[in-house]
N, C-alpha and C positions, 0 to 999 in steps of 0.2 A: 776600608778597606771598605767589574769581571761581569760581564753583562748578566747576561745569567747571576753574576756576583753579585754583589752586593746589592745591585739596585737589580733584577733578579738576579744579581750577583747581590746578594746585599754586602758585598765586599766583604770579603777575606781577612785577613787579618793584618796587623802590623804591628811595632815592637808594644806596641798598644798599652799606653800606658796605664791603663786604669778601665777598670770594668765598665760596662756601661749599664747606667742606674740614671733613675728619674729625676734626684738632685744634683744640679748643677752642683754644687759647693763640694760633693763627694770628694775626700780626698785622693790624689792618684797614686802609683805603686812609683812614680819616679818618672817626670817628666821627662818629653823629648827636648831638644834647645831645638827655637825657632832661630832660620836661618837671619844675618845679618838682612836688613833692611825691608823684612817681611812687613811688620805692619805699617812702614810707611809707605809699603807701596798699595797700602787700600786706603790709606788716611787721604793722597792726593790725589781725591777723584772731584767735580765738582759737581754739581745740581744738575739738570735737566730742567728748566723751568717749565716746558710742556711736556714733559712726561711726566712732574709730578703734580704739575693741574690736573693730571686723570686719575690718581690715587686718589678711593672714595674716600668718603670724610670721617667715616666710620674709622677706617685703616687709619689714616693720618695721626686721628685722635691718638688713640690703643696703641698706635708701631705694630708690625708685623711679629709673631713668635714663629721662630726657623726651628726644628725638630732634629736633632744630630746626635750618631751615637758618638760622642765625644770620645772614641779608644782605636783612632785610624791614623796615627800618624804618617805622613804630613798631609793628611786631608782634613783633620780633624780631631784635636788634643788639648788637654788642659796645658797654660803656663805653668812658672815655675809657683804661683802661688794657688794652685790648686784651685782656682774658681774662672781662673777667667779663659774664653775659649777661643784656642787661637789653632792655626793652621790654612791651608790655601782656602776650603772652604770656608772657612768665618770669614778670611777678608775678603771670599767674593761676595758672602750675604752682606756684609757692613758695605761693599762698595756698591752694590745696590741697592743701599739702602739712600747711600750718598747720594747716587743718580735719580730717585726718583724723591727725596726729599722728606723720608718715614727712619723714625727711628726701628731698628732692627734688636731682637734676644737671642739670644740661644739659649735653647735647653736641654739639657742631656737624656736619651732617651733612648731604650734599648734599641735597636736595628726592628727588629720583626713587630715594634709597637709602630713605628713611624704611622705608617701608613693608615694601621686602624684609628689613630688617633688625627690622623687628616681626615678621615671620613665622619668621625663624630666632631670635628669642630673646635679642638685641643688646640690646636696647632694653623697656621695658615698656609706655611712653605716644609716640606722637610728637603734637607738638604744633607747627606750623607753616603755619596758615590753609589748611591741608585745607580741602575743601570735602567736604560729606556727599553722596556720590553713590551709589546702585542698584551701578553696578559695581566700585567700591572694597569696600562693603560683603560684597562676594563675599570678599574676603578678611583683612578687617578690620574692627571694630563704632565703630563713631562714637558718643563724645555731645557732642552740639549746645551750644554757647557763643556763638555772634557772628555774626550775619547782614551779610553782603557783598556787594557785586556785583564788575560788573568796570568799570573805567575807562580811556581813551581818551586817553593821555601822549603831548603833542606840543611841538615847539619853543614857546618862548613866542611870542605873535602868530599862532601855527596858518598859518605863511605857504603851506601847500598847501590850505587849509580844508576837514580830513580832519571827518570826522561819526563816532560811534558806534553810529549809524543809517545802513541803506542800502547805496548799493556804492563808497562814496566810498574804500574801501581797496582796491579792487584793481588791479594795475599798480602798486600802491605798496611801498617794502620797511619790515615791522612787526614790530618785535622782539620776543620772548616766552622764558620761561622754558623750558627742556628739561623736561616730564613734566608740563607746567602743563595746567591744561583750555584757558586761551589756545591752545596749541598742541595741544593733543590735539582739541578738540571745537569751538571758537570759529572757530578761522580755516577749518581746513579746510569748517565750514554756511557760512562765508562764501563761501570759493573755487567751492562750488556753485555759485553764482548768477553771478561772477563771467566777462566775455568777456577778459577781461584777466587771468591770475593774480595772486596776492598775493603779492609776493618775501617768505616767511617767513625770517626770521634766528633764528635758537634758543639760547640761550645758558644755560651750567649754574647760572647765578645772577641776581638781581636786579642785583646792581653791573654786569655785561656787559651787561645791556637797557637799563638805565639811561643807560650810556655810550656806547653805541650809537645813543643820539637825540641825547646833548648833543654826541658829534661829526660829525653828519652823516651817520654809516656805517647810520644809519634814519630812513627820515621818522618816525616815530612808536612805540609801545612799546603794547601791551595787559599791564594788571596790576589784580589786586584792587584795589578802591576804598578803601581805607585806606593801603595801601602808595601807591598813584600820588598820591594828596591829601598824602602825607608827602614822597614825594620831588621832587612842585612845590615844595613847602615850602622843602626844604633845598638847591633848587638855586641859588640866588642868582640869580633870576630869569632862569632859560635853560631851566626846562620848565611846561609848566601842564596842567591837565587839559580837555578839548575834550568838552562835553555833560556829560551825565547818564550815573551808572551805569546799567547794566542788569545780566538775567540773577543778580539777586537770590538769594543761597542761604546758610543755614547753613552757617559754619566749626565744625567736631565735630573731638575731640580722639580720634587714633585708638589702638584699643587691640586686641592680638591677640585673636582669634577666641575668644568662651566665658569670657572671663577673669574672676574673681572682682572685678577693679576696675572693668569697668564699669558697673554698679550702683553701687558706693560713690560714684563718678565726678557720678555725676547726682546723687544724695542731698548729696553735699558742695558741688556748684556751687548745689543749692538754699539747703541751709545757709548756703551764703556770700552770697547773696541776703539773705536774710531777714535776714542782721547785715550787711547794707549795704555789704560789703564789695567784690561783685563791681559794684556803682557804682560804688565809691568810684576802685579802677581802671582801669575806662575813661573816667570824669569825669578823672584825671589826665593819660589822653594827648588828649583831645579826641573819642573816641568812641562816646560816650553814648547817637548813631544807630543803632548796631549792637547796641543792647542786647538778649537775649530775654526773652519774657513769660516763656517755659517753656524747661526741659533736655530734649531727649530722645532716646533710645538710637535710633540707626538709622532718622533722619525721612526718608531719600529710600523708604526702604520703607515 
């Protein structure tokens, strides 16, 4: 789990199976089922022989560690055995991991660490429905993968008949992610306008937002339109999505400042376009919408 969102949207929420915490192995609260033929549509990707001749030697050695909050399904969730991390974004990191010929990790890590922990050197890639924003880009470079917006998560039947247009949210209390653009940029434009304020809830994961609407403790949840479209999905009819996304933007895969992989970044997402493979992967979870024409390095600038 919105430009602003997660990645300054730092995404929103989704039925989010499990908090997001530093170890990987953490157990979840009750996994999402990946869809049929998910992970082999990252398994058949093949090498790039010269693009992975430009992956330094250093990298090659080590494999690359990718930074996820692992509780955004279907961007980003544990299997059914609780360790292993699967959803569209892991099989896009494994699939270019494929392309340039570097083993590839994930690791579980809160949303609002990603980033400081790219700046000290933790991590190489995070990858966690970032959204490509002007002011991240200050100290992080983004390349573009998956265009999102954000969506408007309420009880099923909308029985407040909340809109994601207007000022139908405020006086009301709407759950969001801690460090998400929801919360950093979305609500606060909203509270402008607003005579009534917006009770904001904030919570460090997608599973607290999430659970926060299905027990009352919020009328409603703002989260990336992929995650909110997942976590209607998997609620067994107790949440839905209300309206139309908006605020449309590029999810970029961030990578520290000047780094020699973001170029190979873009040439390899291209590459994996053109052998069908980065289809083939969001054909598997269902998000084909999100697809881009083009890769590119730092498109809020």
């Amino acid at each position: 789990m919105s430009a602003v969102r997660r990645p300054l949207v730092l995404l929103g929420s989704a039925m989010l199976l499990l908090a997001g915490c530093a170890d990987p192995s953490t157990p979840s609260t009750g996994p999402a089922a990946a869809p049929s033929g998910a992970a082999s549509s990252a398994a058949a990707v093949a090498q790039d022989a010269a693009l992975a001749a430009k992956v330094p030697a250093g990298l090659k050695a080590s494999g690359i560690t990718v930074a996820s909050d692992v509780s955004y399904p279907p961007m980003d969730f544990f299997a059914a055995d609780n360790q292993t991390v699967t959803g569209a974004e892991a099989d896009l990191g494994n699939a270019l991991g494929a392309v340039l010929g570097v083993k590839v990790t994930f690791v579980n890590v809160p949303f609002d660490s990603i980033i400081p922990g790219l700046q000290a050197g933790k991590y190489q890639l995070g990858i966690s429905s970032f959204t490509d924003t002007a002011e991240r880009e200050k100290v992080v470079d983004f390349v573009t993968y998956f265009n999102a917006g954000t969506s408007l998560l309420v009880p099923t039947g909308n029985p407040t008949g909340l809109k994601p247009e207007g000022d139908s949210l405020c006086g009301r209390t709407v759950a969001v992610a801690k460090g998400s653009t929801q919360a950093l940029v979305d609500l606060p434009a909203r509270e402008s306008t607003c005579k009534t304020p917006i009770k904001v809830s904030t919570f460090p994961d997608g599973t607290g937002v999430n659970l926060a609407v299905t027990s009352g403790r919020a009328e409603a949840a703002l989260a990336d339109s992929p995650v909110a479209a997942y976590a209607a999905k998997q609620s067994g009819g107790k949440l839905e999505v209300a309206g139309s996304s908006y605020d449309n933007a590029p999810f970029g895969i961030a990578v520290p400042k000047n780094s020699e992989l973001t170029p190979l970044l873009q040439s390899a997402l291209t590459a994996l376009k053109a052998g069908g493979g980065y289809q083939r992967i969001l054909a598997a979870w269902g998000l084909e919408s999100g697809a881009l024409g083009e890769f590119k390095i730092n498109a809020a600038s």
